[in-house]
MARRONU-696571 format. One record per residue (C-alpha): residue in one letter; x, y, z. Coordinates in steps of 0.05 Angstrom, whole numbers, plus 5000, padded with zeros to 4 digits. Example, Ala and Ser with C-alpha at 12.3 -4.5 7.8 and 13.67 -1.06 7.14 Angstrom:
A524649105156/S527349795143/
! end
This chain:
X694822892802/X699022342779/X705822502824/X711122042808/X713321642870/X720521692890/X720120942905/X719820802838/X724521212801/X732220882796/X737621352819/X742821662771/X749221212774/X755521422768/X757921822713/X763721542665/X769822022666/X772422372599/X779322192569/X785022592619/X788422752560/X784423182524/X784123962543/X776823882548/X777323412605/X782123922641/X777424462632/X771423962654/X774223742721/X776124432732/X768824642726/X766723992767/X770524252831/X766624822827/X760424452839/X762423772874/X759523972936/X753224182908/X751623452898/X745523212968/X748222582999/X741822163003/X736122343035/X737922963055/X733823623056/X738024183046/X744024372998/X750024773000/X755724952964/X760325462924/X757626012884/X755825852823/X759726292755/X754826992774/X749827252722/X750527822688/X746828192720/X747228902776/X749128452843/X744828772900/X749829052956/X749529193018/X753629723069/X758629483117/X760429813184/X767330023171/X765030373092/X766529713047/X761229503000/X759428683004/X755228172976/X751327713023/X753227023031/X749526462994/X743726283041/X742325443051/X737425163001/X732424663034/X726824283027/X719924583058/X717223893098/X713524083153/X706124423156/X709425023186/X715625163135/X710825063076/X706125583108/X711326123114/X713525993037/X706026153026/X706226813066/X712527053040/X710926902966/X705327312982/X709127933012/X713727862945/X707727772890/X702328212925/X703928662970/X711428872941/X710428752863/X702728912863/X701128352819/X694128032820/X692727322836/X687826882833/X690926472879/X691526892932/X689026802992/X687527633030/X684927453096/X690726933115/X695627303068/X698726693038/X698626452960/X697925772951/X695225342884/X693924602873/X701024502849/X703524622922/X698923902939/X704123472911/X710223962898/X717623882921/X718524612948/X725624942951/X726625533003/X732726013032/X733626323094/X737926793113/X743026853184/X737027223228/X732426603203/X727426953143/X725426663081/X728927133021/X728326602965/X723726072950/X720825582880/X718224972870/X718124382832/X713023832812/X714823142774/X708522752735/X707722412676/X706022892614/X698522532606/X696422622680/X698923352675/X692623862685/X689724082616/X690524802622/X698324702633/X698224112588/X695224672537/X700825262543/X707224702547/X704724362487/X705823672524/X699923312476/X707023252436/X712322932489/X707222382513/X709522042445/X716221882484/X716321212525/X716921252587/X717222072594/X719022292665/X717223132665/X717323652712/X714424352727/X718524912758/X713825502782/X713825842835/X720926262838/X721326812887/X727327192913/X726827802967/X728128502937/X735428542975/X738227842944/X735728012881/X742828012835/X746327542877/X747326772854/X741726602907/X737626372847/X743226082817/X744125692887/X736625412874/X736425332807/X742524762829/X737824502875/X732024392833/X737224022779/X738723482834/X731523342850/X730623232761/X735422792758/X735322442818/X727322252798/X730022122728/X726722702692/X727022782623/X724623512619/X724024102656/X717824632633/X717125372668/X714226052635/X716826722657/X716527372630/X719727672561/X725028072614/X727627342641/X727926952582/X735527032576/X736726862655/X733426202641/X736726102570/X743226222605/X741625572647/X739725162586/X732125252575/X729525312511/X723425742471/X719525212435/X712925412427/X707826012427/X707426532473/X702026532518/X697727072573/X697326802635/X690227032677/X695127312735/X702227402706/X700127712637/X704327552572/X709426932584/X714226502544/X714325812552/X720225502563/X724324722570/X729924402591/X731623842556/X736523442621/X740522972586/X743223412529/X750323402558/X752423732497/X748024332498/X749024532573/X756424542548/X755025112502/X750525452554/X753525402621/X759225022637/X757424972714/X750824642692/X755224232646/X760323972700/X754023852745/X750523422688/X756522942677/X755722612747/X749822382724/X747421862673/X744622172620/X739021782577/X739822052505/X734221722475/X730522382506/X735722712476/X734822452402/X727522422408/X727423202418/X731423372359/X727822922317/X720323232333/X722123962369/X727724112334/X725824572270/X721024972330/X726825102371/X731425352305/X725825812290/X726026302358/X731726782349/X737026732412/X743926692398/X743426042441/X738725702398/X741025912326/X745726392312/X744526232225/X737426412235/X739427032284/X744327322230/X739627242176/X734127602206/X738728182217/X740628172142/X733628112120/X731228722165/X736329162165/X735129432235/X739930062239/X736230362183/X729130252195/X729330272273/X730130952295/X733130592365/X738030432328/X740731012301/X747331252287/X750130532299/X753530052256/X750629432235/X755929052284/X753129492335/X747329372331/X748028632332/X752528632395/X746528942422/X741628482403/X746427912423/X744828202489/X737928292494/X732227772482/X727527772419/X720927562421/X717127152367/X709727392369/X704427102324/X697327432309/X692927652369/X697927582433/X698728192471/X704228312485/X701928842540/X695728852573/X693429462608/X692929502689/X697729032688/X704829222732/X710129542680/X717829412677/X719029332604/X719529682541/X718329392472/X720629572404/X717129342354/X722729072306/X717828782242/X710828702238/X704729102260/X701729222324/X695529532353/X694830102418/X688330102448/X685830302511/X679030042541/X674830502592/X667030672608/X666330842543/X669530102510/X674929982474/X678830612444/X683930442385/X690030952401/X694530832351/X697530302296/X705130112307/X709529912251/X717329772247/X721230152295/X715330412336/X717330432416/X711830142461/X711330072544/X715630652553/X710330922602/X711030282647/X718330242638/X720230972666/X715431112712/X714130342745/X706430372749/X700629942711/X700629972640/X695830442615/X693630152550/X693429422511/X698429212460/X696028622418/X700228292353/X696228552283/X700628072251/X706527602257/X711927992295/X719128092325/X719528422390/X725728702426/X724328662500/X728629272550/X728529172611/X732729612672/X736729002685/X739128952609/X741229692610/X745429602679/X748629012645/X749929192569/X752329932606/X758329532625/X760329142572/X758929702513/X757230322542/X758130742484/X752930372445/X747830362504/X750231182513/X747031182430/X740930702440/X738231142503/X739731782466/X735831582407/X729631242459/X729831992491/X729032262417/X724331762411/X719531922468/X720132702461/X717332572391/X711332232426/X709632742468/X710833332429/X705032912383/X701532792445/X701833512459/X699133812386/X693333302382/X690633552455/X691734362425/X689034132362/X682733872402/X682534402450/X682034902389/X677334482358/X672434582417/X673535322424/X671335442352/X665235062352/
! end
């Protein structure tokens, strides 16, 4: 497939230290003991160190014998080498995907219960265990030049663009799984670390990984960026693509300063850096994330006027409701995705914040229009409550903004503004008795209909 060889790649040498004056420099080498031990000595498989600044997000706990509640301890991160570690990632990637989350797979294999692609051929994979020896977290990572990438990924990351840089190193990150009881906990964190070694130790110039609308802000918060179109995967359903641009010092800064302290160690090539400004830049501006461009994100708001024509949304101020938004992740939809797809495992809810959208459902007898959504209109909800397939197809009408809710965004913005999340799931409850008291009057309406004929 084109692997790069380790062989040939020059090690990162020795970053050059900041001015010890400067408060910045304080603050940096603050940061940098956080994460000095995170750092492989050469040649070795496995990493280790301090937890890394925790996500926002509900930890998952666990009882102690004498009553206390406590977090688990950061498992080791290594390196899957043998015939025999790799095939017990494969099984427990399939306990996670198909058996626990019910998602479909064409990779998949039933009969020896594993799931394994052609990415795993030539793949660094990344795995946890935890103290009575079971995998709980595994990903992946593969490094290749962007022209001898396979055309269906070359396709969704857009690379046709980056082979016009010299020399471009890049690498895929797929593959991220974490057990149900270290979900929450900086386990992913802990690999996420790991897989930023293995970049920059094979000199790559950037990172590309899709995930779901729902994690699009955990991968922001380590410095990935939206860039280009959404996307439905075969298996995984509607994605975002997303990249990591490794040398921009000064944008992991912004994002995540334990990133940032890691990233200074390194050398840090910035002709990638100008190069990606210079060609990707205006795409980046135009995704709305208030880690991307917060001009752009406060215009939209003042151009849609979202606490008066979303009924989520009502009863808030217009701060309110961008605190909220500053929370949650917007999607940028264009003509023909869908957004849901029906049979496919729930989790989300959508609100459809401008633009049109289109409900149908397909069965025996085809495909069945249900209904037309317009500004404001609440979709998913079905999924989202009750945790089971979605039971009808969403697909963009037109160019569109989508807020994505997920139960992980509630547990977190609960926190941090609980009156305004108290409003929001008031109004979604309005929102969804409206629904079905519709949904109730069209099936009397019907049933009447029948009786008179």
């Amino acid at each position: 497939m084109g692997a790069i060889n380790a062989m040939s790649v020059q090690l990162p040498a020795k970053r050059v230290e900041s001015s010890p004056d400067s408060v910045d420099s304080k603050r940096e080498r603050k940061d940098e003991k956080r994460v000095m031990r995170l750092v492989p000595p050469p040649g070795a498989n496995r990493w280790r160190g301090p937890s890394p600044r925790r996500e926002p997000e509900r930890p998952t706990e666990a009882e102690g014998t004498d009553g206390r509640v406590m977090t688990p301890n950061p498992p080791e991160i290594r390196k899957a080498e043998t015939a025999e570690e790799r095939e017990r990632v494969f099984r427990f990637r399939y306990q996670v995907y198909v058996e626990e989350m019910g998602k479909r797979s064409s990779a998949a294999d039933h009969t020896r219960r594993i799931l394994f692609d052609d990415l795993d051929k030539t793949g660094v994979i990344l795995y946890a265990e935890d103290d009575a020896g079971r995998i709980v977290g595994t990903t992946r990572l593969n490094i290749m030049r962007p022209q001898d990438v396979p055309e269906h990924l070359k396709m969704i990351f857009a690379l046709h663009r980056f082979e016009a840089f010299e020399g471009c190193v890049i690498s895929i990150s797929s593959r991220a799984v974490v057990a149900s009881e270290w979900r929450g906990t900086p386990l992913m964190s802990h690999m996420v670390i790991a897989l930023y070694h293995v970049m920059k130790k094979y000199g790559v110039h950037f990172d590309f990984c899709h995930c779901r609308p729902s994690l699009v802000r955990h991968y922001e918060a380590f410095g990935a960026r939206r860039y280009t179109d959404n996307f439905v995967d075969p298996d995984a359903g509607y994605q975002v693509p997303l990249v990591t641009v490794l040398n921009d010092v000064g944008y992991f800064k912004r994002v995540n300063p334990v990133v940032y302290g890691l990233s200074r160690r390194y050398q840090n090539d910035q002709r990638s850096v100008r190069w990606f400004y210079d060609n990707l830049g205006e795409q980046t501006a135009q995704f709305v994330s208030r880690y991307v461009s917060e001009e752009g994100f406060r215009r939209f708001l003042e151009q849609t006027r979202l606490e008066r024509e979303v009924p989520l949304f009502q009863g808030l101020s217009t701060r309110e409701v961008e605190r909220f938004l500053e929370a949650s992740t917007i999607l940028r939809c264009k003509t023909g995705d869908l957004i849901v797809r029906q049979d496919d495992p729930g989790g989300e809810l959508f609100v459809l914040l401008s633009g049109f959208a289109e409900v149908r459902r397909e069965g025996a007898a085809g495909k069945q229009r249900v209904a037309t959504l317009t500004q404001g209109d609440v979709f998913g909800e079905m999924g989202f409550v009750r945790k089971r397939p979605r039971t009808a197809t969403v697909e963009a009408l037109s160019e569109a903004r989508v807020l994505v809710l997920s139960s992980n965004f509630f547990h977190r913005v609960m926190r941090s503004m609980p009156e305004v999340t108290a409003r929001v799931l008031f109004n979604l409850s309005r929102t969804l008795c409206d629904r079905l008291d519709q949904t109730t009057r069209n099936w009397v309406g019907s049933r009447e209909a029948v009786g008179a004929a």
